[in-house]
C-alpha positions as CSV (number, residue, x, y, z in Angstrom):
1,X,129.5,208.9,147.0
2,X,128.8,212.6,145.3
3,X,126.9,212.6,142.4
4,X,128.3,211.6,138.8
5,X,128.2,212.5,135.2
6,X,128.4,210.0,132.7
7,X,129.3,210.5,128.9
8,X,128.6,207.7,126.2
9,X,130.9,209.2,123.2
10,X,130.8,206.5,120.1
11,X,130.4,203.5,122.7
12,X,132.6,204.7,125.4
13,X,131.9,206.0,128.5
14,X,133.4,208.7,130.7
15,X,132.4,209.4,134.3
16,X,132.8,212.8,136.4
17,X,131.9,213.3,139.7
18,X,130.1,216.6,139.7
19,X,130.7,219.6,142.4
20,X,127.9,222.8,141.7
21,X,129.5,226.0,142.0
22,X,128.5,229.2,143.1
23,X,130.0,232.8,143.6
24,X,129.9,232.1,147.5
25,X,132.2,228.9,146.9
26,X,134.2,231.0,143.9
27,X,134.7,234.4,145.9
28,X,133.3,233.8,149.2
29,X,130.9,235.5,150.8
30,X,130.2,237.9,153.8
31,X,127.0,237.7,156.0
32,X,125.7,239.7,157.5
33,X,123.5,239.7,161.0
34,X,120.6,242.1,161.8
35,X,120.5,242.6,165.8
36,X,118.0,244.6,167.4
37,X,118.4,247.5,170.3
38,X,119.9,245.1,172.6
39,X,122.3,243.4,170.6
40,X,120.1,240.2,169.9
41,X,120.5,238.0,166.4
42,X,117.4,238.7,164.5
43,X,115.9,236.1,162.5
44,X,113.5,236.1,159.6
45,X,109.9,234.6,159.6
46,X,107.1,234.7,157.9
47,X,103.6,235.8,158.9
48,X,100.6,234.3,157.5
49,X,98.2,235.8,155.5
50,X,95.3,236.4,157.7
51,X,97.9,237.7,160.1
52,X,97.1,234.8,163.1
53,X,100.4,233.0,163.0
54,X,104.3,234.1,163.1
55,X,105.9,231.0,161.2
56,X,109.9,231.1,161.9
57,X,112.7,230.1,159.4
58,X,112.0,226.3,158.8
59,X,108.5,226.2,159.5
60,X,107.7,226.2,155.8
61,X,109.9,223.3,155.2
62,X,106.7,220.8,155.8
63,X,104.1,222.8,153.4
64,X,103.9,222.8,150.1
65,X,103.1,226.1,149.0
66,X,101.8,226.9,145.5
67,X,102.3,230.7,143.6
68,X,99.8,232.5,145.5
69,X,101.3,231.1,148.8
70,X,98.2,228.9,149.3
71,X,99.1,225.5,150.9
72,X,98.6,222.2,149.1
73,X,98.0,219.1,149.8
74,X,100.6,215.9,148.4
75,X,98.4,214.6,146.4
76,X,97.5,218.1,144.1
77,X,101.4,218.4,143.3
78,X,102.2,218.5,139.8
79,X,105.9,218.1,138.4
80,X,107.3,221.6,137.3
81,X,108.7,220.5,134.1
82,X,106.1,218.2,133.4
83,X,108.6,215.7,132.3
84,X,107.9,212.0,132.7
85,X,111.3,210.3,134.5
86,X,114.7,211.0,133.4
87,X,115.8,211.0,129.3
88,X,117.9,208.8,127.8
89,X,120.9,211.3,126.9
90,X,122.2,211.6,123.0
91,X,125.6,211.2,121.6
92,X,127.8,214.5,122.9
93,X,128.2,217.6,119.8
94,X,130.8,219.3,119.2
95,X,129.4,223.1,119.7
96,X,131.3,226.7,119.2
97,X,131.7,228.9,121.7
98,X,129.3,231.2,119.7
99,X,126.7,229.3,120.6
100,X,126.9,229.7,124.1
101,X,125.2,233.0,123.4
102,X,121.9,231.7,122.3
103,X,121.5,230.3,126.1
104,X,121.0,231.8,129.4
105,X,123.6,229.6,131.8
106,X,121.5,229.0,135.3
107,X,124.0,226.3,136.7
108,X,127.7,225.7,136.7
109,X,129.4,222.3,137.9
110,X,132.9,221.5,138.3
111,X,133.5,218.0,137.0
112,X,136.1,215.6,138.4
113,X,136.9,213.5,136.0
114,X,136.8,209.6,137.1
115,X,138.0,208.0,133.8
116,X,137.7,210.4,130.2
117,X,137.6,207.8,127.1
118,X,139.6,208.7,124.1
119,X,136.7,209.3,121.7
120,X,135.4,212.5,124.4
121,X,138.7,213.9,124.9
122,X,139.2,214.0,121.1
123,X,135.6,215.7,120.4
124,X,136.6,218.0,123.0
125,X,140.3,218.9,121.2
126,X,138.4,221.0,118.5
127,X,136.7,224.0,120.4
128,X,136.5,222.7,124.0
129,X,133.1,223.0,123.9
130,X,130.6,219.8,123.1
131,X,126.6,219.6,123.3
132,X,124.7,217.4,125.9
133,X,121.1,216.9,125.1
134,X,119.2,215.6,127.5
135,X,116.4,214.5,125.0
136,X,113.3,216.2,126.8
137,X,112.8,219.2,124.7
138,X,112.3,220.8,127.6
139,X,114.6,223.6,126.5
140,X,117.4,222.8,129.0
141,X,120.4,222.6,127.4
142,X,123.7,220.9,128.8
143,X,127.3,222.0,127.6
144,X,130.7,220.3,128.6
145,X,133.4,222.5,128.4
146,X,136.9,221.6,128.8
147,X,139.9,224.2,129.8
148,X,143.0,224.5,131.6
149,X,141.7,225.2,135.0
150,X,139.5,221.9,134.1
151,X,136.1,219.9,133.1
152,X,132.6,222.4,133.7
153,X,129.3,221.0,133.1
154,X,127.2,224.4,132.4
155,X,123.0,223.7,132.0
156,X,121.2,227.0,130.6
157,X,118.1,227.5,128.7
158,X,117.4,229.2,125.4
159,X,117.5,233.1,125.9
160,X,114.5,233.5,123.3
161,X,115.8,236.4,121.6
162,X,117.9,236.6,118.6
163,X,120.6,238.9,118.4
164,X,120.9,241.8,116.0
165,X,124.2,243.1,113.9
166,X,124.4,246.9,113.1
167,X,124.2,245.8,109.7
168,X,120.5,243.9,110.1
169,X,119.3,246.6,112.4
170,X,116.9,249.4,110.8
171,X,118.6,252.9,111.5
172,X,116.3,255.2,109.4
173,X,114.8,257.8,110.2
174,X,111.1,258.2,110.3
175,X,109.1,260.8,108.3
176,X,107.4,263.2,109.9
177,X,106.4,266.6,110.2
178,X,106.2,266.9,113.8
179,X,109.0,267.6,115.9
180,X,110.8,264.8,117.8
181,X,109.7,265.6,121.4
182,X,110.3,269.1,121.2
183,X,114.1,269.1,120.2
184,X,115.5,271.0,117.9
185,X,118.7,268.9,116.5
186,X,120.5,271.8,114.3
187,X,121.3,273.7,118.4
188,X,122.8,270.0,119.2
């Protein structure tokens, strides 16, 4: 069995089996194969740093590497998120589509939906759009979208910038004396 979804909304639950998607699964996608003078597949590898050893595709699978490339043993791995275990999930929020914005999305799932209780389908009526959180504050936000072509379970982080309206944005002009890099404006 594929991986599942559940949803507690007001003491109900709802359970989706969860499908990542990606533009090759969306739109396809076309590969293509480097051969060299004699017509022979060529395949990428990696050579090490003091140049001794040729490692080919896979070799790496067995190392764990750190940001410099250096090797590591198990025992020195640290988690990446330096979360402890999974979270216990909050009650789902209904969110505007507006919101969306503040996030950068990093994965899209299509959800199948097992059973859907009343109480989510309802929360889900207004905008389409509720608020997972996951409960970590590790800046990963979850959103569950419903629309006609389906369930989507979209996970994106906070974009960190806010955005600016032509009415917030400071327009004026500077005072100077100088010459703005040499162009004269009145021949424009």
């Amino acid at each position: 069995m594929g991986r599942t979804l559940e949803v507690a909304c007001e003491g109900t639950a709802s359970r989706f089996a969860v499908r990542k998607l990606s533009r090759a699964t969306l739109y396809g996608m076309r590969r293509r194969m480097p051969v060299d003078a004699e017509g022979r597949e060529c395949r990428a590898a990696a050579l090490t740093r003091d140049g001794r050893f040729l490692l080919p595709r896979g070799a790496t699978a067995t190392l764990y590497l750190d940001d410099h490339g250096d090797s590591l043993e198990r025992g020195e791995l640290r988690a990446a998120h330096g979360g402890q275990g999974g979270a216990s999930a909050s009650e789902p929020q209904v969110a505007e589509a507006a919101e969306l914005l503040d996030y950068v999305v990093r994965h899209v799932y299509a959800l199948v939906p097992v059973m859907v209780s009343a109480q989510l389908d309802g929360l889900l009526a207004a905008t389409g759009i509720c608020r997972l959180d996951a409960g970590d504050d590790g800046g990963e936000v979850r959103f569950l979208v419903k629309s006609a072509a389906g369930y989507f379970l979209m996970v994106g982080e906070a974009n960190g910038f806010s955005v600016v309206g032509p009415d917030q944005a400071d327009l004026s002009i500077p005072e100077s004396d100088e010459a703005w890099d040499g162009l004269d404006f009145a021949r424009l």
